[in-house]
N, C-alpha and C positions, 0 to 999 in steps of 0.2 A: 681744314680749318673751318670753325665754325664761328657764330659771333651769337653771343646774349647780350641786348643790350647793347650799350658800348665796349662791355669786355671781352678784348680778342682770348677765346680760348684754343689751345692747342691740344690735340688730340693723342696722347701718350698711351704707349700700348702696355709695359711692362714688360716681364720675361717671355721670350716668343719662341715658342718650338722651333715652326717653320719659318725660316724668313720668309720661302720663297711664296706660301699663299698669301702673303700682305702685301708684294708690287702690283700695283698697276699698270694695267697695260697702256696708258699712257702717263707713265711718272714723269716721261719726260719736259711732260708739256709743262712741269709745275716747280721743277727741280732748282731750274739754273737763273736762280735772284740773288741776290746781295748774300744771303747764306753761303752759296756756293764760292765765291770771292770771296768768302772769308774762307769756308775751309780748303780750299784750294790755291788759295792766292797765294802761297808757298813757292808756286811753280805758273800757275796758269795772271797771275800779276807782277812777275821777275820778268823786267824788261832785258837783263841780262842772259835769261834762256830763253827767251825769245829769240832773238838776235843770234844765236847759237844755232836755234831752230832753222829760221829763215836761210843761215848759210846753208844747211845741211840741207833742205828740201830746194832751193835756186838752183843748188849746181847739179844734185840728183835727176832735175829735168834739164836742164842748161836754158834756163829761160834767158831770154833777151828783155830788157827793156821795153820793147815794142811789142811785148806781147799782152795781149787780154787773159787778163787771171782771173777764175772766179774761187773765192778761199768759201769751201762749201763749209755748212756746222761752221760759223767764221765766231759764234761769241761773243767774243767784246773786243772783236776785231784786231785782237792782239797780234798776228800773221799777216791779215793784210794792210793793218796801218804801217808795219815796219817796213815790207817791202813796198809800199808805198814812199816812205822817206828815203828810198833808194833809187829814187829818180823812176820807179814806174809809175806810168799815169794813169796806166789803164785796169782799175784795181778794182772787181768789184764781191761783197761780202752777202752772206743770205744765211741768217740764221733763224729757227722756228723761236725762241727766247724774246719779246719785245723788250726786256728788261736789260737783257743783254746787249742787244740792237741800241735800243734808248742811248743805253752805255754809248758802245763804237760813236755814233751819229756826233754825241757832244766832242769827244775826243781828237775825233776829224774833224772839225770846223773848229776847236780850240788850236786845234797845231796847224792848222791852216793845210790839209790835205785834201786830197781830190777823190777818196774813193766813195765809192755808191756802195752804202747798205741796205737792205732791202729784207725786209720779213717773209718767210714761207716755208713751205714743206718741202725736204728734200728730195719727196719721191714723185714730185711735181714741180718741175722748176720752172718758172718765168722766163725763159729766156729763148732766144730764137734757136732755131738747130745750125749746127756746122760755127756756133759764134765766139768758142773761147780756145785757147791754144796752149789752155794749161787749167787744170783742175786739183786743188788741194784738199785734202779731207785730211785734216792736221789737230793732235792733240786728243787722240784716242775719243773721235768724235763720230764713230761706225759702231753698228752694232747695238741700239739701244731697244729692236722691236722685238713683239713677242716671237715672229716668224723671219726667218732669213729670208723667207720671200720677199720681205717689205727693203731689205737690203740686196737682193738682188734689183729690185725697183731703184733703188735710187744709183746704181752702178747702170744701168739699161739708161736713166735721164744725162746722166754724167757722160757716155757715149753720145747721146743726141747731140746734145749740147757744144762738143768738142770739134773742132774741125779736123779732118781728115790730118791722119798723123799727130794729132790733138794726145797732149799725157796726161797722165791721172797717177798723182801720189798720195799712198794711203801711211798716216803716219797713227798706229793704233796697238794697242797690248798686244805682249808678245803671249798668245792667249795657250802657249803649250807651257810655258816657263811660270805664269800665272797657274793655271791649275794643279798646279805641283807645291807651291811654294805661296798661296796667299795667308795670309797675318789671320787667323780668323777674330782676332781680338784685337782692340789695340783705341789708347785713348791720350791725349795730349792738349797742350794750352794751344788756343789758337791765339790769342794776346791777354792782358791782364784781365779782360771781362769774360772771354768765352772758352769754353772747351767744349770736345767733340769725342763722345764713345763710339766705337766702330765696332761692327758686328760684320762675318762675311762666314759664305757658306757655299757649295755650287749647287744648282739645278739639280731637280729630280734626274733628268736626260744628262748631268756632268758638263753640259754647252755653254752655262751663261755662269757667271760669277754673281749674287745676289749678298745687295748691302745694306746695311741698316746704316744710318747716321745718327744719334741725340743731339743736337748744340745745346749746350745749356751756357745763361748767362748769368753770372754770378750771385744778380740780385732779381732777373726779372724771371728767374728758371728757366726750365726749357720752354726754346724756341722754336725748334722743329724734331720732330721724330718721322724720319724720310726714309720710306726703301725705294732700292734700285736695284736694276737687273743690265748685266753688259756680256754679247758674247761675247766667248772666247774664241778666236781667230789664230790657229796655227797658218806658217807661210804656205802649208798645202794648201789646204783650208781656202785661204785667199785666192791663191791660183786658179784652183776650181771653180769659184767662185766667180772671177775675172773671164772666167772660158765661158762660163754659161753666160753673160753680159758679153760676149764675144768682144773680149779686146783682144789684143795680141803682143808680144815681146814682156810677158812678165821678167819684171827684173828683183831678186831680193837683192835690195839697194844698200842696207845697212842697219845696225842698231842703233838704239838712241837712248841714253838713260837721262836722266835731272837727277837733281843735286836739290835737296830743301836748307836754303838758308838760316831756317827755326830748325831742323833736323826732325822735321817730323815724319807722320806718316805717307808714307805718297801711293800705296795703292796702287791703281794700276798705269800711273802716269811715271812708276820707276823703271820698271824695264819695258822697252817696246820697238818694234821692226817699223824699218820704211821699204815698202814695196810700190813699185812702178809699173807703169801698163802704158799702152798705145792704140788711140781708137783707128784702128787700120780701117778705113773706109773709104768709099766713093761720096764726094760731095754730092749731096743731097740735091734732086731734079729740081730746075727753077723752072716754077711754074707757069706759062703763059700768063695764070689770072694775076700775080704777084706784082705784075706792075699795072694792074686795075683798080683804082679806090672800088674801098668798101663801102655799099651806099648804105645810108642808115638813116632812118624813118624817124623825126624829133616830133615828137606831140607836146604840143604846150597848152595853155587856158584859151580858152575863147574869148577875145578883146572885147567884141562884141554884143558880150551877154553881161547881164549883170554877176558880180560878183560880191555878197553881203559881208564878205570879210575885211576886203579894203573899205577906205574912209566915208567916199563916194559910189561905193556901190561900183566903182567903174574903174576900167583900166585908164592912170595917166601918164603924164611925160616919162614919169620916175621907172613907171612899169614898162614903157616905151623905150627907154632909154637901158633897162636894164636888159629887155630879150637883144638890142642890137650888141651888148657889149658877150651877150651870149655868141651870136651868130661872128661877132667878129671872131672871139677865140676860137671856135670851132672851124673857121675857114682857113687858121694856123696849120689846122691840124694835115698836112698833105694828104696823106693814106686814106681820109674817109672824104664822101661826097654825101651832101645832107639833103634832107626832101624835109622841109616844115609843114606840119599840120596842125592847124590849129580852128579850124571850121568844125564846129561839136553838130552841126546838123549833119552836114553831109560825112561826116569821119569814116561812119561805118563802109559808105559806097567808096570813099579815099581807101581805104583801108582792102578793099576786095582789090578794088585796081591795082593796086602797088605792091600784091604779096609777093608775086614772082618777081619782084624788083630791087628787095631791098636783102640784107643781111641780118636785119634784127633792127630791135626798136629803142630807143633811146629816149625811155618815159620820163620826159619832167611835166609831167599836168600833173602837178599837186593840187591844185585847185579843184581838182574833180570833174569826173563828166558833169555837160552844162554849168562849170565852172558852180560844184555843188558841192563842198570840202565831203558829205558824208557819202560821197559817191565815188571820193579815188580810188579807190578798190574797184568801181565798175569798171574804169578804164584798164585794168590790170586784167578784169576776168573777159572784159571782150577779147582782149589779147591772147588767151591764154585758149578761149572757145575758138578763134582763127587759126591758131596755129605759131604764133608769131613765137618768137624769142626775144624780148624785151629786157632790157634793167630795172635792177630794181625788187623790191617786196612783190610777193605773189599775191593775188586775194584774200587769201587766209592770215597773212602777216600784216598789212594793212587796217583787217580787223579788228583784228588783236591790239595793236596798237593803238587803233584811233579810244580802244575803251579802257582809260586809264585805270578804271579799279580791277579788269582785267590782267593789266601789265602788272600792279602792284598784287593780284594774287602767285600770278607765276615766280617772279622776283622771290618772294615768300617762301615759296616751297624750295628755291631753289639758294636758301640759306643767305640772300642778296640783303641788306636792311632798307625796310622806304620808310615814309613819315607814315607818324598814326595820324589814322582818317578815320571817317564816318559817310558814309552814305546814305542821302536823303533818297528816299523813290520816291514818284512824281505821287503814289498815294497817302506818303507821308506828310500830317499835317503838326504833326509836333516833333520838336526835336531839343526838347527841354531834356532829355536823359541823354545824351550824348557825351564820352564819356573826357573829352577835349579841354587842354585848357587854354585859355586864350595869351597869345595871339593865336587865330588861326587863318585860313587863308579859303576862298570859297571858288571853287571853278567848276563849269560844266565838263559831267563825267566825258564828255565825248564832244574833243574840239579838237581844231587848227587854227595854227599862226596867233598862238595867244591873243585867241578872239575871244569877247569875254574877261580877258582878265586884267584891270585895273586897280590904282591904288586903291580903290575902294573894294576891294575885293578881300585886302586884311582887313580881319575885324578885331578890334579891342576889346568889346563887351555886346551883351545877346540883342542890341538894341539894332548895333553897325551889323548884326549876322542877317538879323533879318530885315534887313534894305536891301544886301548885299545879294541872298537869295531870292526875293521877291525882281529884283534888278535882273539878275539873268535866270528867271522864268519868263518875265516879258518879254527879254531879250533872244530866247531860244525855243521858249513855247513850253508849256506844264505839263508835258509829257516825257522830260528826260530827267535823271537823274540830273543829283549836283553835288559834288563830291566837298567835305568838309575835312580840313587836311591841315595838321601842325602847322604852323609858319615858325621854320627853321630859319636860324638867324646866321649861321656862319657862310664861309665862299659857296659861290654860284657858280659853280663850274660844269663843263661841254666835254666830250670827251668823241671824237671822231674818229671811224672808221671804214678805210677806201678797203675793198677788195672782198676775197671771200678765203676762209680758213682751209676749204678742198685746194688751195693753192698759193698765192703769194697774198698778202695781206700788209697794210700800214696802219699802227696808229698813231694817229696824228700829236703833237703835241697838243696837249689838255691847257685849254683859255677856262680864264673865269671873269667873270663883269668886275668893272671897278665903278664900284658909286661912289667915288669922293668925291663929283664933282652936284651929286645931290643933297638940295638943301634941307638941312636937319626936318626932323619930322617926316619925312615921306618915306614910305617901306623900301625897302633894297628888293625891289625885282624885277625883273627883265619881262613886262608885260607889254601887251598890244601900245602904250602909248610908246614907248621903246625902239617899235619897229615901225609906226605907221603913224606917229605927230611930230612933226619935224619941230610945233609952236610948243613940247611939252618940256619941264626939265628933264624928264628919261631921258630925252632925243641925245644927253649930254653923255649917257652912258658908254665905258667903252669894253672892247674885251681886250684882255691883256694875257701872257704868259701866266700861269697857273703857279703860285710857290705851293708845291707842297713837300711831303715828305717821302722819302722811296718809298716807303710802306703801302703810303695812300695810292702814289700811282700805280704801284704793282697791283692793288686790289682793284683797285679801278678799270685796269686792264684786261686783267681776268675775269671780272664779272660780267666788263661790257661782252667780250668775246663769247661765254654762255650765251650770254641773252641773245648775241646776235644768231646765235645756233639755235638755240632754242626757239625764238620766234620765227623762224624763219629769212631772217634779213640773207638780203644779196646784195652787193658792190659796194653797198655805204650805207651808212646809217650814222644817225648821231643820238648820243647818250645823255641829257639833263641829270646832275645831280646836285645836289645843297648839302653841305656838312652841318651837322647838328652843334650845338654849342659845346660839344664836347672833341668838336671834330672829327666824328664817324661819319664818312658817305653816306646818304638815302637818298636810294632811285626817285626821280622826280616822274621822268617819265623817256620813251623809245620813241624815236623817228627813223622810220626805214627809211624813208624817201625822203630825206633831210633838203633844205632850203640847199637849190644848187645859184642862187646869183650870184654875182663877183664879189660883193660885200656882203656875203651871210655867213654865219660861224664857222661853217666847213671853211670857205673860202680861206677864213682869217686864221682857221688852225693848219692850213695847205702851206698859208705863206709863210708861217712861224718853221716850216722845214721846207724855208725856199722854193715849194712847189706853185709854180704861176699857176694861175686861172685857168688858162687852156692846157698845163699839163694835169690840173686837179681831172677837171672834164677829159682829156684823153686815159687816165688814170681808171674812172671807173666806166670809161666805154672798152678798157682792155679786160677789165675783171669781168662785164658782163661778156664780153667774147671769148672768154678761154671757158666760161661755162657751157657752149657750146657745143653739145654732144656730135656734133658732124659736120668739122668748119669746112669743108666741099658742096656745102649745097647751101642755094642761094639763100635760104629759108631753115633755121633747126629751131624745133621745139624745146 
């Protein structure tokens, strides 16, 4: 998908020789949104085959009640919400799809259930070894990588994972009866608005089944043109398969067909096998160190020194009172033991002393060395010259980001929409041809904590532009740019991200500010007097739950997830973006090391999916620990 303008264009191929050169090797990652539930929902939104399902896979393991289920590739949790309303409590769901997750998460706190969903990769799972005593891979949700290696991967995690005697049911196309016998054609209504052309064909190699989808909608035309690729998995096939993952007691359990309601086409969700496995293993060694916290190194701003972003140049109560409600959540957390640093003279000899002592670093000095915003990045690269393993952006993503017409070049290339801007350089003394209309909105290229940017910062006509820019030249010195930037008028919304895509990932629900309670005439936005004048009307500002539409948040989701890959981000980061009055997203701007206080956006989108303050903080001190190339030693780079 591409975007001109505000018009979403869809990228239609026409008559295709090959299916199989048009899949990408990761379609998976893009596939499974509100399209998918519409052409699927025949079977995969029938709470009646469901329920069908769930008998069929419970008694296939002879689960108990008291046991820990993880329903891998879970969806929109269709599998383990049900056996959750079946008096299991201990139910938890993990699929790569946020769209789908999003999904389960409202469903589950609408019906009042208990299970835990959770985002990530299946050939990297989150979870402890020997912890679950039952694994579901349900709803021909195997099989979707370019290499069976990548599926032997995720059968090798599903073994860890399992406790000794732990089962594993695989409920997936019956992939010998499919390659005999697929539809290669075939098209039908999905309800009064949509219908869907189907294209299928198999693999060069005969392995994988390859499918094209059109949806077309009757008046807005087509909506997506999708291929996919699925192998096909004969019960040998599997077995083999299970050997080399060393489970043991393969069982072919039984067949399983669905029934479409609409009588449509059902692909490879009409005939298909449930086969069963047993992680025969010795429980896993418990470790001596396992009952020893992990010590972990907190660097914060220097109280001490001056600080030109807050109001007085100096740390007060507010700032006082917010590192203790730090230190309290963190002293929740049992498993970790904290060492604080926050002395910027002596850091580096703190820092010698305490290599061999800790586990890794847990950067919140956003403030910068010598509490200096254009220096967080130094505190990153001394880290990084030590040796340490720290949270957080690296040096290079730091930079990236503090240079916002940077960010908005990348964004660019990378098909993202941001506001049109102009850039003043410090030797620019005119900027009468600029090509902007007003309102516009005036900030230095290279800031933190919406320093610099006040009401007076939109400008109405060339008179407010240049007061506004002569204002933060003095304010910043005439040697940096100052970025001249549309002022977009529609929602102001955040969009937040704990973890890292190499493995388990959340994203949070999407806040946006509500200014209703500002008085007419003043701009709608979330600037420095917002966060740092308690005496201002901003201070009234609040963030709320985000209304938007599936579309926007699915775009929103995927694009933050590039950018976070693309720039480098690690464990968290948060996403600024403004809709245009047409209501198209544009990037505002990327925070890798987003405000970690109890009351800062991350906080307040943690707690919109009931996650407390000390589990947000244990949340990405887990994400910075699993990226840990060698958790045995006291110290990994």
């Amino acid at each position: 998908m591409s975007k001109s303008g505000n018009k979403k264009i869809i990228e239609v191929f026409g008559p295709v020789d090959n299916l199989e050169s048009y899949v990408k090797s990761d379609w998976w990652r893009h596939l499974f949104n509100a399209n998918y539930l519409r052409t699927d929902g025949d079977v995969v939104e029938d709470q009646d085959i469901s329920i069908k399902e769930v008998d069929t896979f419970l008694a296939a393991v002879n689960a108990s009640p008291t046991d820990k289920i993880l329903d891998l590739c879970c969806g929109q949790g269709r599998h383990a919400l049900e056996i959750a309303k079946r008096g299991y409590n201990n139910v938890v769901g993990l699929d790569r799809s946020h769209y789908l997750i999003n999904r389960a998460r409202k469903i589950n706190k609408t019906e009042g259930l208990n299970v835990l969903f959770k985002e990530g990769d299946a050939r990297k799972l989150p979870f402890q070894t020997d912890e679950f005593h039952v694994v579901f891979i349900a709803g021909n949700s195997f099989g979707y990588f370019d290499s069976s290696i990548d599926d032997t991967r995720i059968l090798q995690e599903v073994r860890r994972v399992l406790k000794p005697g732990g089962k594993l049911l695989i409920d997936i196309t019956d992939g010998s009866n499919m390659r005999e016998n697929f539809d290669p054609r075939s098209w039908e209504w999905i309800d009064k608005n949509y219908f869907v052309c189907r294209e299928r064909s198999l693999s060069e190699d005969g392995q994988r089944l390859i499918s094209r989808e059109v949806i077309t909608h009757v008046t807005k035309g087509v909506v997506a043109d999708q291929f996919y690729a699925e192998r096909l998995y004969s019960n040998n096939d599997l077995k083999e398969l299970l050997n080399q993952a060393e489970f043991e007691d393969f069982c072919n359990y039984s067949k399983i067909s669905s029934e479409s309601k609409r009588n449509q086409d059902l692909g490879m969700m009409a005939e298909r096998i449930i086969v069963t496995a047993v992680a025969k293993k010795e429980w896993s060694p418990v470790k001596e160190l396992s009952v020893e916290k992990d010590t972990v190194l907190v660097l914060l701003g220097d109280p001490d020194k001056r600080d030109v972003v807050k109001p007085d140049a100096s740390f007060d109560e507010d700032d006082y009172h917010t590192i203790d409600l730090l230190k309290e959540a963190l002293a929740g957390l049992s498993e970790y033991e904290f060492i604080y640093l926050n002395q910027h003279d002596t850091l580096v000899k703190d820092l010698e002393r305490l290599k061999n002592k800790c586990r890794f670093v847990f950067n919140l000095c956003d403030e910068g060395f010598q509490n200096d915003a254009t220096k967080e990045l130094h505190i990153a690269a001394l880290l990084e010259i030590m040796e340490y393993h720290y949270s957080g952006g690296s040096p290079q993503c730091l930079a990236y980001c503090y240079d916002k017409s940077l960010v908005r070049g990348i964004a660019r290339e990378m098909d993202i929409p941001v506001p049109e801007a102009y850039m003043l350089n410090p030797e620019d003394v005119q900027f009468m041809e600029f090509t902007l209309s007003f309102p516009v909105i005036v900030k230095p290229n290279c800031g933190d904590s919406s320093f610099g940017i006040t009401q007076t910062n939109v400008c109405y006509d060339l008179q407010a532009l240049e007061s506004a820019i002569l204002e933060i030249r003095a304010k910043f010195g005439y040697n940096i740019p100052v970025l001249l930037e549309e002022f977009l008028t529609g929602k102001d919304i955040s969009v937040g991200i704990i973890g890292n895509q190499s493995g388990s990932y959340t994203i949070l629900p999407i806040i946006e500010e509500d200014y209703s309670a500002l008085p007419e005439g003043l701009p709608r936005i979330c600037g420095y007097e917002a966060k740092w004048d308690p005496s201002s009307p901003y201070w009234k500002i609040k963030s709320v739950p985000a209304n938007l539409s599936e579309d926007v948040e699915r775009f929103l989701g995927a694009s933050c997830l590039k950018l976070f890959d693309r720039l480098g981000c690690h464990d968290y980061a948060r996403f600024d973006w403004r809709l245009d009055e047409n209501g198209t997203p544009r990037l505002l701007e990327v925070n890798p090391n987003p405000g970690w206080c109890w009351d800062g956006h991350l906080a307040k989108m943690a707690q919109l999916q009931d996650m407390p303050y000390s589990e947000m903080l244990k949340n990405i001190l887990e994400a910075c620990k699993s990226r840990m190339p060698d958790l045995n030693s006291p110290v990994a780079k």
